[in-house]
C-alpha positions in Angstrom: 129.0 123.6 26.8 128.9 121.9 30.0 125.1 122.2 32.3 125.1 120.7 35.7 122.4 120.3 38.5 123.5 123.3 40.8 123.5 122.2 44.4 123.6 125.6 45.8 120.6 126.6 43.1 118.7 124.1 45.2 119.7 124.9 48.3 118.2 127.8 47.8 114.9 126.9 46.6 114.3 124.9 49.0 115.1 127.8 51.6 112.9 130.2 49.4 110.0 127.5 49.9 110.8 126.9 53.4 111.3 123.0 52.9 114.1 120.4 54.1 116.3 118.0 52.0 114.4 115.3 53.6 111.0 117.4 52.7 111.8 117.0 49.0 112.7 113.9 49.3 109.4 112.8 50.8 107.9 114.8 47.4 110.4 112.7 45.3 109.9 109.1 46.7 113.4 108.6 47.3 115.7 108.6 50.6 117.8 111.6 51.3 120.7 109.9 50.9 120.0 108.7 47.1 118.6 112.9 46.9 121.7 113.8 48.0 124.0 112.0 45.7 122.2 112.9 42.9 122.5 117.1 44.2 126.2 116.8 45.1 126.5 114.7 41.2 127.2 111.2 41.9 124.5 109.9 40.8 123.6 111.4 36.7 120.7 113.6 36.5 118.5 112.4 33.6 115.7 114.8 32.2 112.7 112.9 33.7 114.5 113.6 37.1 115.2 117.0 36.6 110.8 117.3 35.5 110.0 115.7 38.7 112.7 117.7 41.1 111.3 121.4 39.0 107.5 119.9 39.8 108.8 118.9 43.6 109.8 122.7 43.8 107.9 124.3 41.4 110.1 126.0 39.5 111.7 125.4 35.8 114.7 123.3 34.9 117.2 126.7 34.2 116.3 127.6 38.0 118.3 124.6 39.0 121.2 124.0 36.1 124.2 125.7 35.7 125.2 126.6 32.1 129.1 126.7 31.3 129.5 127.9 27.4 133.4 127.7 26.0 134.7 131.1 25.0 135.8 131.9 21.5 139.3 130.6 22.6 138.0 127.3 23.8 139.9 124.9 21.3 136.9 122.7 21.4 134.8 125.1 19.6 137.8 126.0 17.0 136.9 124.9 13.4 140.3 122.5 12.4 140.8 122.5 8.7 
């Protein structure tokens, strides 16, 4: 299983709510440039960032992760005996 911060899930929260980058990154206390490398996933995105970015937009942490889950085929989920 792979989850990710979706940049495009933001994106479009903060079009829903009518607010810049550089509007949530006022409500953050960062710069826009350390928002944006941690929405385009260069900088890690811990849990206690992902509370503060889903109370910055008011929304909840699936609204802005994508999940990736391995299919039956997926060798890493196989069983090896």
């Amino acid at each position: 299983m792979t989850i990710t911060l979706s940049r495009d899930r933001v994106r479009n929260i903060c079009g829903e709510i009518g607010i810049t980058q550089r509007v949530l990154a006022e409500r953050l206390g960062m710069s826009e440039a350390n928002l944006s490398s941690r929405i385009n996933g260069h900088i890690p995105t811990s849990m206690k960032w992902l509370g503060r970015m889903c109370r910055a937009l008011d929304c909840l942490p699936g609204d802005l992760l994508d999940i990736e889950i391995g299919g039956l085929d997926d060798k890493s989920t196989k069983k090896t005996t």
